[in-house]
Structures are given as structure tokens and as C-alpha cells.
C-alpha positions as CSV (number, residue, x, y, z in Angstrom):
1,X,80.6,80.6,82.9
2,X,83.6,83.3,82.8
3,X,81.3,86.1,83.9
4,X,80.6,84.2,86.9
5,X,83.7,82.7,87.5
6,X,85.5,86.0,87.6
7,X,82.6,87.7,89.0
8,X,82.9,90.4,86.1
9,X,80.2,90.5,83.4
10,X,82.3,92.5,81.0
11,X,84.7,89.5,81.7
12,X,86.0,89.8,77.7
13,X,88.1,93.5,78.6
14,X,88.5,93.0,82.2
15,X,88.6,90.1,84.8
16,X,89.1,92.1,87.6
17,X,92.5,90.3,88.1
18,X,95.8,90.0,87.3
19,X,96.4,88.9,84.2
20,X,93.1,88.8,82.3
21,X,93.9,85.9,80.2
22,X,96.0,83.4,81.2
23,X,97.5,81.0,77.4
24,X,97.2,77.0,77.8
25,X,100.1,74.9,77.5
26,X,100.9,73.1,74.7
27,X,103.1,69.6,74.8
28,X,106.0,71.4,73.2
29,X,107.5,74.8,74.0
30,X,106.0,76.6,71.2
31,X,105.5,81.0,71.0
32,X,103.3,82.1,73.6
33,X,103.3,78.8,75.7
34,X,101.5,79.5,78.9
35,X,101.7,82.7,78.7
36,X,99.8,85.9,80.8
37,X,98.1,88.4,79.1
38,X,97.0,91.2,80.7
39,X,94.4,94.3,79.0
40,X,95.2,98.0,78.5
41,X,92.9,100.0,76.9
42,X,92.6,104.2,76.8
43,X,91.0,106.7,74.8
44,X,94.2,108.9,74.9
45,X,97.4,108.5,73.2
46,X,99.0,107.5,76.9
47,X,98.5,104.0,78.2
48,X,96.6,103.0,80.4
49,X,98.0,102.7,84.0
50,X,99.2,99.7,85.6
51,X,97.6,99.3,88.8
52,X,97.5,96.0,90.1
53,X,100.7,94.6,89.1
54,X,104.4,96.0,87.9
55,X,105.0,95.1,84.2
56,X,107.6,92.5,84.1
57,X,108.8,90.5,81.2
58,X,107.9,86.9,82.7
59,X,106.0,85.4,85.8
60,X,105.5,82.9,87.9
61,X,101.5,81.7,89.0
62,X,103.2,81.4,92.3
63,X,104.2,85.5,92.1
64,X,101.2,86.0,90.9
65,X,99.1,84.3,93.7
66,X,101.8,86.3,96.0
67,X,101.0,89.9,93.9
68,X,97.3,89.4,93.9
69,X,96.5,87.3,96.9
70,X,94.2,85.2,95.1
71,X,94.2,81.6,94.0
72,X,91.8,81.8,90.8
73,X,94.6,81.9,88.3
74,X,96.5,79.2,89.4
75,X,93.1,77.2,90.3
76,X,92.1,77.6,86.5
77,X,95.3,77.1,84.8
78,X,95.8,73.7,86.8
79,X,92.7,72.8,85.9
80,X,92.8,73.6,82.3
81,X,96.5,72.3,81.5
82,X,96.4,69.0,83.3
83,X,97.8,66.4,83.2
84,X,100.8,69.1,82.4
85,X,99.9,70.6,85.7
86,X,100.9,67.5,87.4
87,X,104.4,68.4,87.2
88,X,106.1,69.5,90.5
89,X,107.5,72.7,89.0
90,X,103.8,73.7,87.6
91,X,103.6,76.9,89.6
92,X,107.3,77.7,89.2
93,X,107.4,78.0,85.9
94,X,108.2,81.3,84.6
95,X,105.2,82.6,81.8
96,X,106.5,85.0,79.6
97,X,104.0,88.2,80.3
98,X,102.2,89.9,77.4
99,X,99.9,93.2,77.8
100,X,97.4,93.9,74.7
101,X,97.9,97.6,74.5
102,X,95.1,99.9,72.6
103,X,95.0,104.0,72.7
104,X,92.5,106.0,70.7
105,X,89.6,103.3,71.5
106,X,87.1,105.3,70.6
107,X,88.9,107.0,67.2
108,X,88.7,104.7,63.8
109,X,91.4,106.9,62.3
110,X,94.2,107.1,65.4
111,X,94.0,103.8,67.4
112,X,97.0,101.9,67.3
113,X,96.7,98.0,68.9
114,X,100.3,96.2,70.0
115,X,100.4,93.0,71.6
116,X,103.8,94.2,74.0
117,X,106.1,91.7,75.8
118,X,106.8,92.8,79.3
119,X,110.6,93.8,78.9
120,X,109.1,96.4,77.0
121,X,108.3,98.0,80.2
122,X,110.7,96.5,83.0
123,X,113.4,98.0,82.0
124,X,115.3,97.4,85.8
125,X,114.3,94.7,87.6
126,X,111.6,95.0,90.3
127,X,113.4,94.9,93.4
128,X,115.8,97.3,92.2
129,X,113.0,99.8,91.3
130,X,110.8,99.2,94.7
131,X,114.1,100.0,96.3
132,X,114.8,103.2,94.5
133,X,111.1,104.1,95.6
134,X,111.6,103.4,99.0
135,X,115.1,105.2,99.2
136,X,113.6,108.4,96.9
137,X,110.7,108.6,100.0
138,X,113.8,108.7,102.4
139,X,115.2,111.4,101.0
140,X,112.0,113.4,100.5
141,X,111.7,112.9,104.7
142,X,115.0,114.2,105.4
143,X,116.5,110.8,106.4
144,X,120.9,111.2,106.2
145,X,121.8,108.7,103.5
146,X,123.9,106.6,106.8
147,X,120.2,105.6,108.2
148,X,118.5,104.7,105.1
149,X,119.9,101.2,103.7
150,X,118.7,99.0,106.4
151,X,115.3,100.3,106.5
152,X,115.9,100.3,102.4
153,X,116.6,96.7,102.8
154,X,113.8,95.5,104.8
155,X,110.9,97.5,103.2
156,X,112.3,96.1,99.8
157,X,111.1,92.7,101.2
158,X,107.7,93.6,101.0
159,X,104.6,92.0,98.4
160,X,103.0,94.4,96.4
161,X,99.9,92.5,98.4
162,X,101.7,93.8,101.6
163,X,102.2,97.1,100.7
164,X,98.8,97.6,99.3
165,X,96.7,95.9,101.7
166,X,93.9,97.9,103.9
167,X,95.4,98.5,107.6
168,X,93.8,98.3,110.7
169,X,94.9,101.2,113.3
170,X,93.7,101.5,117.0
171,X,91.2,103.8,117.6
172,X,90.8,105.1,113.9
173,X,87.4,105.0,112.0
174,X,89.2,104.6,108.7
175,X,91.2,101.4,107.6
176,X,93.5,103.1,105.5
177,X,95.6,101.8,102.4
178,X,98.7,102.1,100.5
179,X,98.1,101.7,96.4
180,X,100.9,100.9,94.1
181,X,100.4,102.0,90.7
182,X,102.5,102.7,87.5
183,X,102.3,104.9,84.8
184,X,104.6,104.2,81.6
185,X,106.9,106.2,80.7
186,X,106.7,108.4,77.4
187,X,110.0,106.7,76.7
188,X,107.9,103.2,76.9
189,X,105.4,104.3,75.1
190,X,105.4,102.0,71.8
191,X,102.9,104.5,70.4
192,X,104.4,107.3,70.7
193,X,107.7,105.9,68.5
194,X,107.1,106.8,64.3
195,X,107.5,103.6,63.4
196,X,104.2,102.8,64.6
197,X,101.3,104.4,62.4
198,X,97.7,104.4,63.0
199,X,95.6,102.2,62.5
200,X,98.0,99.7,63.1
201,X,98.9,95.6,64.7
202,X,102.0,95.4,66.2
203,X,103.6,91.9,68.0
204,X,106.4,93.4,69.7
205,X,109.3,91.1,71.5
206,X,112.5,91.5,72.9
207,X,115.5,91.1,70.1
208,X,118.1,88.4,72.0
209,X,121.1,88.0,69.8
210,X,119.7,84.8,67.6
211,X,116.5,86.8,67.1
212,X,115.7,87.6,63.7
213,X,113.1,87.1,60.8
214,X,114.4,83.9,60.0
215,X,114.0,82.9,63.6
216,X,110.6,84.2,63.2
217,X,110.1,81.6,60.3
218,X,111.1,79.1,62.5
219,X,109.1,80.1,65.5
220,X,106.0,80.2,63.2
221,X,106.7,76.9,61.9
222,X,106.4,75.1,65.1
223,X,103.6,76.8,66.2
224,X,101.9,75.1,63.3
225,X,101.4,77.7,60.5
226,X,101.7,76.6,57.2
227,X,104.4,77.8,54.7
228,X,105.6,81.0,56.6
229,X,108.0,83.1,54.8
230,X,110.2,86.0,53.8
231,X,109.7,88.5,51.3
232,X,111.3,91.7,50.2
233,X,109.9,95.1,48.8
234,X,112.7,97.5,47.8
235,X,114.3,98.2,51.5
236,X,112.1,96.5,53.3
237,X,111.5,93.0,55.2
238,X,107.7,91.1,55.3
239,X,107.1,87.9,56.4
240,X,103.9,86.6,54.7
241,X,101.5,83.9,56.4
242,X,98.6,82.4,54.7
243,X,95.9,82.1,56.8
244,X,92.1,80.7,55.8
245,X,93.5,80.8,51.8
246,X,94.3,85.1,52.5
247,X,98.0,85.9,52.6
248,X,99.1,88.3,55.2
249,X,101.7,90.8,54.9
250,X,103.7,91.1,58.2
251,X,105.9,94.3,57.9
252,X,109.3,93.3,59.7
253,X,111.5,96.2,61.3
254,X,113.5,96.4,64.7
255,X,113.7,99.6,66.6
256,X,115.3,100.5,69.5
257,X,113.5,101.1,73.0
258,X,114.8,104.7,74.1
259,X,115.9,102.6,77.6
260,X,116.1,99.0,76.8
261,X,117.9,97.9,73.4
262,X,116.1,96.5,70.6
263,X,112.9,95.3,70.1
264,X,111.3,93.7,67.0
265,X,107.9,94.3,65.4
266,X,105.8,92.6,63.3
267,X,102.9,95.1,62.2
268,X,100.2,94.6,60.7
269,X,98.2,97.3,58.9
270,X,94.6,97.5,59.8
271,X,91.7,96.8,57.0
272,X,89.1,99.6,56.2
């Protein structure tokens, strides 16, 4: 049914749309509620390119209809969350956005798997960095810095959908296109950072200044696991989970994103 839904038939890694899995809604606003995951998978150590979509830290399924000019996602999540999508602010609500991140895919002994919020990535907001592409093409055309802001100001009005969409021009045999795409930055690259080993699950969220590992505890709690909680070794901070009768280890550490303050993890070693 997803494989002809999405038109895709390797539907499980890619849906062909923004974002590739979309979370239910629960009654209560528990971790994860509703929100949009999107896929990234490479062979290298670099991420894998955005190219639908600019990573932000939440969404809207309205922005997202805008961004991709598709109704699927909002379609499916209406239908899958009612009666809760009865609500007149359904579509307005903003999702927090989470991108399954994996490099080495094809090397047992280097990948490295995070489950990344968005503010991981958007790191200035994205009107303010459409803008400074629009003004950085200025300058590259010679336009004096007096003639720019207007034009700034109006082309920073534009959808991604707008931008990127095929054009139609008189007399030409080609309907040529505009593609927005971004690459993340080494800086943004969780993998590249040495507290994140091989062969390793990392849950990584923005640190707010209440977040901690006893929020963590508390977060877990309502989400319905049983008994989370917090253990020392020596210097260092787990939070242990029992899941299915096994206890898991959860290794707790905060580091801090070379452009955008601190970010905890929660990692995970990977069995043999």
C-alpha cells in the first residue's frame, strides 16, 4: 500500500517527498509528537545533500504543502490522526523536524547512525539565509550595494516551489529550472565531532535551558517507558531503559555545535 501510495517501491529509504515519514499524534504532547522525519543516507563520511527542502528545526504541513507543492502529506496525516485532525489549527501546527542521518552505509566498522533535530542544521533562520543568497548573487553581478535591497526584499518572498519550478520561455525548446540544494556544513557535521565513534546511535536535541538528563527521565516517563533512570560510571552520565526484559545503556554527554550552542546526545553503542 505505501509503495503505491508514494509511487516509490523502495518506499522504506525514500518516498520521493518531503519528509519521508511523517510521526502520528498522540492525545498528549509527548517526545516526537507529530513529528517529520526525513532520510539521509551516504557512503562517505559527508552527509548526504539536502535537496528538496532546507533543514529547519520545526514545520508546518501547511509549509510543507507550500515547499513541495503536494498535498500527500497533509492528505495522510489528516487521515491517520483524526479525529485530532479535526482541529482548526491541524495544518498550522508546528512538527518538530527530525533527519535520520547514516554515513559509511556500506562499512560495518565506520558507520555512524544519529537521529538529528533540525536546529542542528538551521543555524539562521530561512529567510535570513535565502536573503544572504540572493544579496551574495548581487554582488557576484556587480550590482552597487544602493540597488540591491529592494530587489533583496522581493526575491526573498519567493517558495522554494517558486524558485525551483520548470519555466516556460518564448521561443525556447528547453523549459529550464532553478534547483535549490544544500550541502551541510563540516561544522554541522555531527559525525565528524570525536564524541561520536563508530559504530554508533546518537538521539541528538537541542539543549534549552531546563534541558537535562533529569528532564530526559521525565520526557521518557510520559512517553510510556517503564522505570527510566540515571546512573553513573566514574565521570560519566547513562540513563538506562529496560526494554523487552534487556537494559539499555544510554551514554549521556552535551557538546557544543561549532555554530549553534549546545546540543545533547544520547548514544548508543552498536551490538556486534
Amino acid at each position: 500500500m505505501a509503495a503505491e501510495w508514494f509511487a516509490q517501491p523502495k518506499w522504506e529509504t525514500s518516498s520521493g517527498i518531503f519528509p519521508d515519514f511523517l510521526l502520528g499524534l498522540d492525545q498528549q504532547s509527548t517526545f516526537g509528537n507529530g513529528a517529520l522525519l526525513e532520510l539521509k543516507d551516504s557512503k562517505g563520511d559527508a552527509v548526504a545533500s539536502f535537496n528538496s527542502t532546507i533543514p529547519t528545526r520545526r514545520k508546518s504541513l501547511l509549509e510543507v504543502k507550500r515547499i513541495t507543492g503536494s498535498t500527500m502529506v497533509a492528505h495522510a496525516g489528516q487521515l491517520y490522526d483524526y479525529p485530532l485532525s479535526a482541529v482548526s489549527d491541524y495544518l498550522a501546527r508546528q512538527r518538530t523536524c527530525f533527519y535520520f542521518v547514516r554515513t559509511r552505509s556500506n562499512d560495518h566498522q565506520r558507520v555512524r547512525l544519529a537521529l538529528v533535530e533540525g536546529s542542528f542544521y538551521e543555524t539562521l533562520p530561512k529567510e535570513q539565509l535565502l536573503e544572504q543568497i540572493w544579496k551574495q548573487i548581487l554582488d557576484a553581478s556587480g550590482m552597487p550595494l544602493t540597488d540591491q535591497q529592494p530587489i533583496i526584499e522581493y526575491l526573498g518572498r519567493l517558495e522554494q516551489t517558486e524558485i525551483a519550478q520548470s519555466r516556460e520561455i518564448a521561443r525556447a525548446s528547453i523549459r529550464p529550472r532553478l534547483r535549490l540544494m544544500a550541502e551541510v556544513h563540516g561544522d554541522a557535521n555531527l559525525h565528524n565531532y570525536s564524541e561520536i565513534p563508530a559504530r554508533t546511535f546518537n538521539l541528538v536535541l537541542k539543549r534549552e535551558s531546563n534541558f537535562d538528563a533529569h528532564w530526559l527521565v521525565q520526557e521518557m516517563e510520559r512517553d510510556g517507558l517503564a522505570n527510566p533512570r540515571i546512573d553513573r560510571q566514574g565521570s560519566e552520565k547513562f540513563i538506562a531503559l529496560t526494554d523487552h526484559g534487556r537494559e539499555l545503556q544510554l551514554r549521556y554527554l552535551v557538546i557544543t555545535h561549532k555554530r549553534n550552542g549546545e546540543h545533547i546526545i544520547l548514544q548508543h553503542e552498536l551490538p556486534q
